[in-house]
N, C-alpha and C positions, 0 to 999 in steps of 0.2 A: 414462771413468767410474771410472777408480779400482778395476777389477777383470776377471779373463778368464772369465768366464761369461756365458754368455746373458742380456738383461734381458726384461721383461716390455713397458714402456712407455719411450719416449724423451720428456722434453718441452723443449722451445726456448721459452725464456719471452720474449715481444720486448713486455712489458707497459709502457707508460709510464703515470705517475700513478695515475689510475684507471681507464683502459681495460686489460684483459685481451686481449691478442692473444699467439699464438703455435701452434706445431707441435706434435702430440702422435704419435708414430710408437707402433705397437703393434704386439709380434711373436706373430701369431695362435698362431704353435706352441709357442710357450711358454706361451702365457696356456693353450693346454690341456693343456699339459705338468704346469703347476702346478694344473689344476684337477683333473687324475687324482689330484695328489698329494694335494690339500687334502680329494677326495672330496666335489667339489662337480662343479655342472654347469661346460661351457664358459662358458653365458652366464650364470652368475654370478659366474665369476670376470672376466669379459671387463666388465661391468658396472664391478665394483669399479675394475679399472685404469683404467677411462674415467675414473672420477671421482679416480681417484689421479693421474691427469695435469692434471686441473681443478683439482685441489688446489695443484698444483705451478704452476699461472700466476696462482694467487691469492697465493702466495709461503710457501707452506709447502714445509719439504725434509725430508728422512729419512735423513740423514746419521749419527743418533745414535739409543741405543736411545730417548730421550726423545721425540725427536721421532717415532719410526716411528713410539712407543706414540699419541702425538699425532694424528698420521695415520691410524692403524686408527681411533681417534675419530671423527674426521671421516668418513670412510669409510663409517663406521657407521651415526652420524647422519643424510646423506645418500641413502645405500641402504635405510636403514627410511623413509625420506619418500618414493621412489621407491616401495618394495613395498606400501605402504601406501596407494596413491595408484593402482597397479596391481593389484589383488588381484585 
């Protein structure tokens, strides 16, 4: 991955055309690792990266600040149609 720290979400995109198939590995400790950090719950942050790995086999990547700003977007979008949907 282009760096020696802990990730959040792994994704293996194996998408052809218009099917979405692929691997989304999530490393539970850090997703609460970061959710101490951010001062949110576990399963809010466990949430977000679900869909941050959803995002990433739809072909969105966060290589650049453009794109992560990109990504929290989406992100966002996504998770207020979930909370909204769950209230």
């Amino acid at each position: 991955m282009g760096h020696d720290w802990p990730t959040d979400v792994i994704t293996f995109d194996y998408s052809v055309d218009k099917y979405i198939s692929g691997d989304i590995f999530i490393d539970p400790q850090t997703v609460e690792e970061n959710a101490r950090e951010l001062c949110v719950a576990p399963e809010v942050e466990m949430r977000r990266v679900m869909v941050h790995g959803v995002l990433h086999l739809c072909g969105m990547n966060d290589k650049n600040a453009r794109e992560q700003k990109a990504m929290r977007i989406k992100e966002d979008h996504y998770l207020a149609k979930y909370y909204g949907e769950n209230v």
